[in-house]
Every structure is written in C-alpha cells, then in structure tokens.
C-alpha positions as CSV (number, residue, x, y, z in Angstrom):
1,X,-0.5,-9.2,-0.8
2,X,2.1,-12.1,-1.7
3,X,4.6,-10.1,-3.3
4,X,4.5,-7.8,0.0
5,X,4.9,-10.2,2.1
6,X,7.8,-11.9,-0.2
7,X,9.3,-8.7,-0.1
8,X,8.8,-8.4,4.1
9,X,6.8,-5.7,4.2
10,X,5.8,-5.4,8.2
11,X,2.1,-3.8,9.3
12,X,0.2,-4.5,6.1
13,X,-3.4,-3.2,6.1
14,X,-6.0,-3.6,3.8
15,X,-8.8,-1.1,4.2
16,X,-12.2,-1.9,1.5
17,X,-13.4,1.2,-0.1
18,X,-16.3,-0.3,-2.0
19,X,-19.3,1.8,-1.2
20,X,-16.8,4.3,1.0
21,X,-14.9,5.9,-1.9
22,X,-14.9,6.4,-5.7
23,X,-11.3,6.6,-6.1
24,X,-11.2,2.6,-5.6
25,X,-12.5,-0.5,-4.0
26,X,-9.4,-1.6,-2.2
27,X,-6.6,0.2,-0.5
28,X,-3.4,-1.0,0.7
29,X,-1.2,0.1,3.2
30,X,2.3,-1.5,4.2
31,X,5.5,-0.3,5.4
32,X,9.0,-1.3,4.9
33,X,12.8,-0.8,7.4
34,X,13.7,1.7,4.8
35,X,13.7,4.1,1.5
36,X,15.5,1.6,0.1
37,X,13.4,-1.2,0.6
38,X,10.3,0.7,-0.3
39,X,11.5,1.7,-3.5
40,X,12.6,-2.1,-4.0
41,X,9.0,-3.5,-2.8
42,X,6.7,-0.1,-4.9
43,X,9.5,-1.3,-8.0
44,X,8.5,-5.2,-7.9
45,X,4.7,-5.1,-7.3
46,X,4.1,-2.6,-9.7
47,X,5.7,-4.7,-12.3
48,X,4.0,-8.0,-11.2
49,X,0.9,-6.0,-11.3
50,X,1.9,-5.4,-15.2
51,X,2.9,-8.7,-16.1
52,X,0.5,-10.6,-14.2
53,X,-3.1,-8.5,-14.6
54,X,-2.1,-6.1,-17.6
55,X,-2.7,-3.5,-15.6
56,X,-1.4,0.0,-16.0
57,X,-0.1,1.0,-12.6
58,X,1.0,4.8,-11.8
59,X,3.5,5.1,-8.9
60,X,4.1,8.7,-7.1
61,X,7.3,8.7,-4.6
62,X,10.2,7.6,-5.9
63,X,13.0,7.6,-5.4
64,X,12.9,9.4,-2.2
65,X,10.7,6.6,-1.1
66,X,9.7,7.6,2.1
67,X,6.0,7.2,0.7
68,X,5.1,5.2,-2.1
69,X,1.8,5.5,-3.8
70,X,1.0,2.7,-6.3
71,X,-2.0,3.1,-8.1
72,X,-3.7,0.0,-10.2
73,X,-7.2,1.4,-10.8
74,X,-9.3,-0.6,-8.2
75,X,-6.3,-1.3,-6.0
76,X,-4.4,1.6,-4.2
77,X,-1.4,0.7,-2.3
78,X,0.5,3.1,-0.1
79,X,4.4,2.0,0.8
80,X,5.5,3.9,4.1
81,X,9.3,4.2,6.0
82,X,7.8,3.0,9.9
83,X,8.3,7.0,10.6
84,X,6.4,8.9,7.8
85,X,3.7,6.1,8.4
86,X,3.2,7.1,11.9
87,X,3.0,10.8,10.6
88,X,0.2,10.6,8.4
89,X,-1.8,7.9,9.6
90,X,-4.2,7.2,6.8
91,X,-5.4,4.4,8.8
92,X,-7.4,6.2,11.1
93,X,-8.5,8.3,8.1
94,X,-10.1,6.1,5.9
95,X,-11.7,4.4,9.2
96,X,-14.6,6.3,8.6
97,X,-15.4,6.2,12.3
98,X,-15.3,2.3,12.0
99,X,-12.1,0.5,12.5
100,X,-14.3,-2.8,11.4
101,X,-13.5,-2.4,7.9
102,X,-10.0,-2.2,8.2
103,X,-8.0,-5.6,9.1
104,X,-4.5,-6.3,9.1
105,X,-2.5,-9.4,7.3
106,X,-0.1,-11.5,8.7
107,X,3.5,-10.6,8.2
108,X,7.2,-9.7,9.7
C-alpha cells in the first residue's frame, strides 16, 4: 500500500478474500493517470515485493499497461488506466452482494 501511494496511485481498494475466494486472501485494486504510470507503479511494487518479502511475484499486462495484474500468492493487486477501470469494475464483482468488505485507502 506504501509504495502505491509513493507512486500516487489514486482510488486504491483493498477487497479481503479470506473465506470468499481460494485464489487469495487479499486483493488490491488501484489506478494510475496513465499506461505509463501503470507500467512504472506494476514495475516498482513487484520488485519491492521481491526484495523485501522474497516473494515470487507474476505480472500479466505489460507493457500495454492499461491493466496490470500483479500476483504475490496471498496478495493480488490489479493496476487500472481510470478508463479500463470503469470498464470492468471488479469492485462490484468481488462485492459479493456486500460492499462492507471492501474499503478504500487514502490517496491522491
């Protein structure tokens, strides 16, 4: 969530999956101004996942970057241009009916 929010990401969403969802217990959802930015942002977190937790971390997207995927096992973190965001809306789809488990961070 720090490195996001060093890196300005705007509308950052963190949606629990524990108990929801086998594929993991936390996703992520942030977007940035632009493809470029994305790529910059999926680029840096991915490595600090690396360095910092010694994680292997996949990343699906780039370099088109209008949507990043970023998967680090328990964490899945989604990287969106404002538009393509909109489009899909996996917010309201991993809701489950229950927009009480989905809460929003402070940023930009």
């Amino acid at each position: 969530m720090q490195s996001l929010d060093d890196d300005q990401a705007v509308e950052v969403v963190t949606i629990p999956l524990a108990g929801k969802s086998s594929i993991a217990d936390h996703m992520v959802i942030a977007s940035g101004r632009s493809s470029r930015q994305v790529a910059s942002m999926a680029n840096k977190l991915a490595d600090k996942i690396k360095k910092e937790f010694g994680r292997i971390v996949r990343i699906e997207g780039l370099p088109v970057a209008d949507w990043v995927l970023i998967d680090a096992d328990d964490v899945i973190v989604h990287l969106f241009r404002p538009e393509v965001r909109s489009f899909y809306n996996l917010e309201r789809m991993w809701a489950f009916g229950d927009d009480a488990g989905v809460s929003a961070a402070s940023s930009g």
